[in-house]
C-alpha positions in Angstrom: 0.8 109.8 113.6 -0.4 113.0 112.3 1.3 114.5 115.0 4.6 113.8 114.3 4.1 115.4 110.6 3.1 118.0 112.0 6.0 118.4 114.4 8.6 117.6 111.6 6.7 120.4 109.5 7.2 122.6 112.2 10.7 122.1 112.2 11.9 122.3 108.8 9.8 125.6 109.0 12.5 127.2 111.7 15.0 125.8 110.0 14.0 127.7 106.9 13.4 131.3 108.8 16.8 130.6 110.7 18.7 130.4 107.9 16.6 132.9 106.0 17.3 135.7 108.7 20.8 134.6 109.9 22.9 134.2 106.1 26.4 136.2 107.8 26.9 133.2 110.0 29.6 130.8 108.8 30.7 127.9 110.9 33.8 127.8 112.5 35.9 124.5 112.1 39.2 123.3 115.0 42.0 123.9 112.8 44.3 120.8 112.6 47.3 120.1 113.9 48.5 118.2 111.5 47.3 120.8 108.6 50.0 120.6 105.6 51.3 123.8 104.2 50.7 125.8 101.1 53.8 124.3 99.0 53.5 127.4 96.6 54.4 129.6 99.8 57.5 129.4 101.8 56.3 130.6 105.8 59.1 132.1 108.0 59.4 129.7 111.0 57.9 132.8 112.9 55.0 132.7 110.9 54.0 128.9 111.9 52.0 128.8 115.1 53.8 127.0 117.7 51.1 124.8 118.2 52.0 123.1 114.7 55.6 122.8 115.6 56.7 119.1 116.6 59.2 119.6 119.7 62.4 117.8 119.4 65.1 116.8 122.3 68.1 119.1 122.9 71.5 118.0 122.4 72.0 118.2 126.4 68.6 116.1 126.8 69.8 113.3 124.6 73.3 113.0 126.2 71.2 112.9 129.3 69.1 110.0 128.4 71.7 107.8 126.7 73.4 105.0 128.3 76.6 105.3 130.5 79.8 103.7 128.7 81.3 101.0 130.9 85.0 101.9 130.6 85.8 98.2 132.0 84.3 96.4 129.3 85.9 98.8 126.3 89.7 97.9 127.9 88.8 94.3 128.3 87.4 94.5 124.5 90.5 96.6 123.6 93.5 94.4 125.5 96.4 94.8 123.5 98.0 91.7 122.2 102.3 91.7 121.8 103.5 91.2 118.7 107.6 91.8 117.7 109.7 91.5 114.4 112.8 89.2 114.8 115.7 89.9 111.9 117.2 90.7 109.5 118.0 87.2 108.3 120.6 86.3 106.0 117.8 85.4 103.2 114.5 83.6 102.1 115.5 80.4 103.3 117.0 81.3 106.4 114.5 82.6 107.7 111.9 80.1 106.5 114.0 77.7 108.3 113.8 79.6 111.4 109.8 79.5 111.2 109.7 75.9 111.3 111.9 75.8 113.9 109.5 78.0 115.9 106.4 77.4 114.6 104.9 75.6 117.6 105.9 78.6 120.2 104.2 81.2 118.8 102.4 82.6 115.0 106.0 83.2 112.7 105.2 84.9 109.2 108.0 85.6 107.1 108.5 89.3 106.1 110.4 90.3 102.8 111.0 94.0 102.3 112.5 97.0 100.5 114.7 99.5 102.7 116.9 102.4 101.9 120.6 101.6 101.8 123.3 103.7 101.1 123.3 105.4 97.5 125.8 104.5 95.0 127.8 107.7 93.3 128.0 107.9 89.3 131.0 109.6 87.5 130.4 110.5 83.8 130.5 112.8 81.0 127.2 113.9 79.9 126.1 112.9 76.4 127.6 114.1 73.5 125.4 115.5 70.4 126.5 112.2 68.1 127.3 109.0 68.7 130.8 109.5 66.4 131.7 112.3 68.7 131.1 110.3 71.9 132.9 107.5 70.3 135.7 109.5 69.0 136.4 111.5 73.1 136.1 108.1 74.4 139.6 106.5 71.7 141.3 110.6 73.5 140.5 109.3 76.9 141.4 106.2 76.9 144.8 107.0 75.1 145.1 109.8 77.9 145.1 107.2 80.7 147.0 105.0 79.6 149.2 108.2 78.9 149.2 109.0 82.5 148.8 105.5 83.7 145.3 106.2 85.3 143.5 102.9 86.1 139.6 104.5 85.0 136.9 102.3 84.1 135.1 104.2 81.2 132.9 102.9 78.5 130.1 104.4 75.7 126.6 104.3 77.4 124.4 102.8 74.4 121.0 103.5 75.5 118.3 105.3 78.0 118.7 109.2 79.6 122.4 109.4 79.0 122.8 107.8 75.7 126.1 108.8 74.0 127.5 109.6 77.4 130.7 108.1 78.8 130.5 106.2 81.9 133.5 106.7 84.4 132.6 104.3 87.3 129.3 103.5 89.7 131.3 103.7 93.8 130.0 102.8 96.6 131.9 105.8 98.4 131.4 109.1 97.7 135.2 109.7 98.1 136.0 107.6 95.3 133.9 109.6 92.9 135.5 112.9 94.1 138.9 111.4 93.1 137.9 110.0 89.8 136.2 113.5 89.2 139.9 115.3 90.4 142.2 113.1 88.0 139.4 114.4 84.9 139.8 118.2 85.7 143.5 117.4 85.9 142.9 116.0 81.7 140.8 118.9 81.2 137.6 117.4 81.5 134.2 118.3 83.3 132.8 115.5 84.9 128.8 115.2 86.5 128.7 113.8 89.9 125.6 111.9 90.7 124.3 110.4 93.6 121.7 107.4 93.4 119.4 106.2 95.7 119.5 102.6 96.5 117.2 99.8 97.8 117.8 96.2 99.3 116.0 93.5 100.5 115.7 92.6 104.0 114.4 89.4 105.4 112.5 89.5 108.9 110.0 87.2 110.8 106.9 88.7 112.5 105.6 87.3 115.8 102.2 87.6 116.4 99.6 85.6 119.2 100.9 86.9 122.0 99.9 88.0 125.4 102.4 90.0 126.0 106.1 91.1 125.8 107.0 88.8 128.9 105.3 85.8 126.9 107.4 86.4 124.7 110.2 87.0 126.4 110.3 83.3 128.0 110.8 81.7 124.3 113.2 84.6 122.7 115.5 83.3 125.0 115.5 79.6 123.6 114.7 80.5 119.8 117.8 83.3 119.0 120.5 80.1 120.2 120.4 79.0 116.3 121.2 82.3 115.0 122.5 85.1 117.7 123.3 87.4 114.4 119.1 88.2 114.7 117.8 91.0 117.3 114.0 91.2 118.1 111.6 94.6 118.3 108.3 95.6 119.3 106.3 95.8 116.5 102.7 97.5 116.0 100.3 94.5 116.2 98.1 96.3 113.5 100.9 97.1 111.3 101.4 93.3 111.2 98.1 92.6 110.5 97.9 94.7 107.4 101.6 93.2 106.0 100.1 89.3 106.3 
């Protein structure tokens, strides 16, 4: 027993001299990987030691490692279905008629839409300051046409953009207008000349749920008998989709 005082005595006595006579020494601890970073300095990436960088794939190693696309599968995904319009019909009802006549060949959805027809052509003088004045040039016309037995449609427009102007005929054909706007310089008069756009409704059917154009092929055959006045066209199956 009193030896092993006397050999722990002994040791905290070297201890004592060995840091006594050795005080420069200062131990040295790993640095750590995963050390974080002063945040109130900003290192250049050159400053960091490479050892504390975390390695990432290249562009060329990760389009190595992925998967190969099977081209097979994305066509069989992808197979195009045929779909067609059929029209224009004569109206609602016609063609609602049509798709219960058909219903059980194929998917029939009818189809009402705007398209561009041809403009109509305005003849008239612009508007006056006063509705008295307008009124007053419209009694001189008409007295001049009867005059010169001129068969003109005109009339005071009440109300919108050309308020207090007189009207001199809407025509289908632009050659109409040009003749009506001839007989008026002939009285003296300056006529405007204005062509309007025009819209109308069109009735069609779509045709969706099919294979493809030969499907339908072996029932446009049978289904156009009732009414031969209607053609049929490939139409964008995606298109279709977005108009139902």
């Amino acid at each position: 027993m009193r030896g092993v005082l006397l050999g722990l005595l002994l040791s905290n006595i070297v201890f004592m001299a060995w840091n006594v006579f050795t005080p420069g020494l200062v131990p040295v601890l790993p640095e750590r990987a995963d050390q974080v970073i002063d945040s109130t300095t900003l290192p250049l990436l050159s400053e960091i030691d490479e050892a504390r960088l975390i390695p990432y794939p290249s562009r060329e190693e990760l389009l190595a490692g992925a998967e190969p696309i099977n081209s097979a599968e994305l066509m069989q995904e992808s197979e195009a279905q045929y779909c067609a319009e059929i029209g224009p019909f004569r109206s609602v009802e016609d063609a609602q008629g049509f798709v219960l006549t058909n219903t059980e060949r194929m998917t029939l959805v009818v189809d009402e839409r705007e398209v561009p027809a041809a403009p109509d052509h305005r003849v008239y003088l612009p508007p006056f300051s006063s509705r008295e004045l307008a009124q007053s040039t419209l009694a001189t016309l008409q007295a001049q046409f009867a005059a010169n037995d001129l068969a003109i449609d005109t009339y005071l427009m009440p109300r919108g953009e050309l308020a207090n102007g007189i009207a001199l005929g809407l025509f289908s054909e632009h050659s109409n207008a040009l003749n009506v706007q001839r007989q008026m310089e002939v009285l003296g008069y300056k006529v405007v000349v204005r062509t309007e756009p025009k819209q109308e409704l069109q009735v069609w059917v779509l045709a969706t749920g099919l294979s493809s154009a030969q499907a339908f092929s072996e029932h446009w055959a049978q289904m156009r008998l009732s009414r031969s006045y209607v053609d049929t066209r490939e139409k964008l199956c995606e298109t279709i989709a977005h108009a139902q």
